[in-house]
C-alpha positions as CSV (number, residue, x, y, z in Angstrom):
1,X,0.0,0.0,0.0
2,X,1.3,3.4,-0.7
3,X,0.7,6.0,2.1
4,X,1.7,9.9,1.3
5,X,3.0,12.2,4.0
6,X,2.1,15.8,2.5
7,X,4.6,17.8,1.9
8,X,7.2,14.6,2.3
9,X,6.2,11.9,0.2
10,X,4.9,8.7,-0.5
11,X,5.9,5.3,1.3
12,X,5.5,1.3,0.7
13,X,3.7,0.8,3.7
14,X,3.3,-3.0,4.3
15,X,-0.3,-4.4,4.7
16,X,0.5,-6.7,7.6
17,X,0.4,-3.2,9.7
18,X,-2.9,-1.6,8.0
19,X,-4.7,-2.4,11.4
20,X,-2.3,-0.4,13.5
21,X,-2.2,2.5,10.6
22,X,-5.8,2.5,10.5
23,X,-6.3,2.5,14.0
24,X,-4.3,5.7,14.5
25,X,-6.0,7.5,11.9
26,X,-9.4,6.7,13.6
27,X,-7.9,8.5,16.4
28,X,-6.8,11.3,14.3
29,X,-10.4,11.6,12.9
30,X,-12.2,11.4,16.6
31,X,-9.8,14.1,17.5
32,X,-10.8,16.2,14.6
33,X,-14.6,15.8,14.8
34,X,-14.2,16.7,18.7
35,X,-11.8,20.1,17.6
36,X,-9.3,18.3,19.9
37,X,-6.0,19.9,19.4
38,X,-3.9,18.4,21.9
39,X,-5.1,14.8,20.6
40,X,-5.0,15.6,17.1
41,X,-1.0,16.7,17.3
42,X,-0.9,13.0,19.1
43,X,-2.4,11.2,16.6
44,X,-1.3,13.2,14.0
45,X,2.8,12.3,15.0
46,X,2.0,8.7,16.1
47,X,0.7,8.1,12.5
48,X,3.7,10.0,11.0
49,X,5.8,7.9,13.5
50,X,4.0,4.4,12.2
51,X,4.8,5.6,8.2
52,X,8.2,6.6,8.9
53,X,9.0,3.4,11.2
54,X,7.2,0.5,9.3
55,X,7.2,2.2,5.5
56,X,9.9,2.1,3.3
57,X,10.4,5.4,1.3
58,X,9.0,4.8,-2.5
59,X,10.7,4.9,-5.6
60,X,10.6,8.1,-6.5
61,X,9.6,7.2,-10.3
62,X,6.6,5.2,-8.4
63,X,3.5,6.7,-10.2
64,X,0.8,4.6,-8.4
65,X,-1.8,6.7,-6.8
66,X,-1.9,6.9,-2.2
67,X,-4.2,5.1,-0.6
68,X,-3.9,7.3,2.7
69,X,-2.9,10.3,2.7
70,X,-1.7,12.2,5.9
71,X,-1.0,15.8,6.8
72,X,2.1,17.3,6.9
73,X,4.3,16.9,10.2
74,X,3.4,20.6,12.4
75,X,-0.2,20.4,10.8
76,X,-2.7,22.2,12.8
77,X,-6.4,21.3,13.3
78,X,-7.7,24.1,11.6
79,X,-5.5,23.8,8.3
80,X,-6.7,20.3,8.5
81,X,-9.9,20.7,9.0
82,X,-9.9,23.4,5.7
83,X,-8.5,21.0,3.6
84,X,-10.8,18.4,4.5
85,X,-13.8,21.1,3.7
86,X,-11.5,22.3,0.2
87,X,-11.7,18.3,-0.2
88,X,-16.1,17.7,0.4
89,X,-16.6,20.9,-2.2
């Protein structure tokens, strides 16, 4: 699976950890619906944490679309949550 970091780039991300990845992301996504700052930056670098640990940078060539994308490391909620409106329009 390929996983973008915005503003970093895209990463094989193996599927044996999907559960863990997708776990985090729920967490990222509860702290967004709840305007949660302090558990958004949380989630936000545990999931950066989980790409960058178990994800192996792509080939740079690698044209194959993301399946996740995440924000960019020092995201804020608001910037997130504007791109996620940008994104429903």
């Amino acid at each position: 699976m390929i996983v973008r970091i915005l503003g970093e780039g895209k990463f094989e991300f193996p599927e044996s950890e999907l559960a863990k990845l997708e776990a985090l992301d729920d967490m990222m996504v509860k702290a967004i619906e709840s305007s949660d700052e302090e558990a958004f930056q949380n989630a936000l670098e545990a999931l950066i944490e989980k790409v960058r640990q178990d994800g192996k940078p792509a080939d740079i060539e690698n044209l194959d679309p993301s399946d996740l994308a995440i924000p960019h490391e020092g995201s804020t909620l608001s910037e997130v949550k504007a791109l996620l409106e940008e994104g429903s329009n």
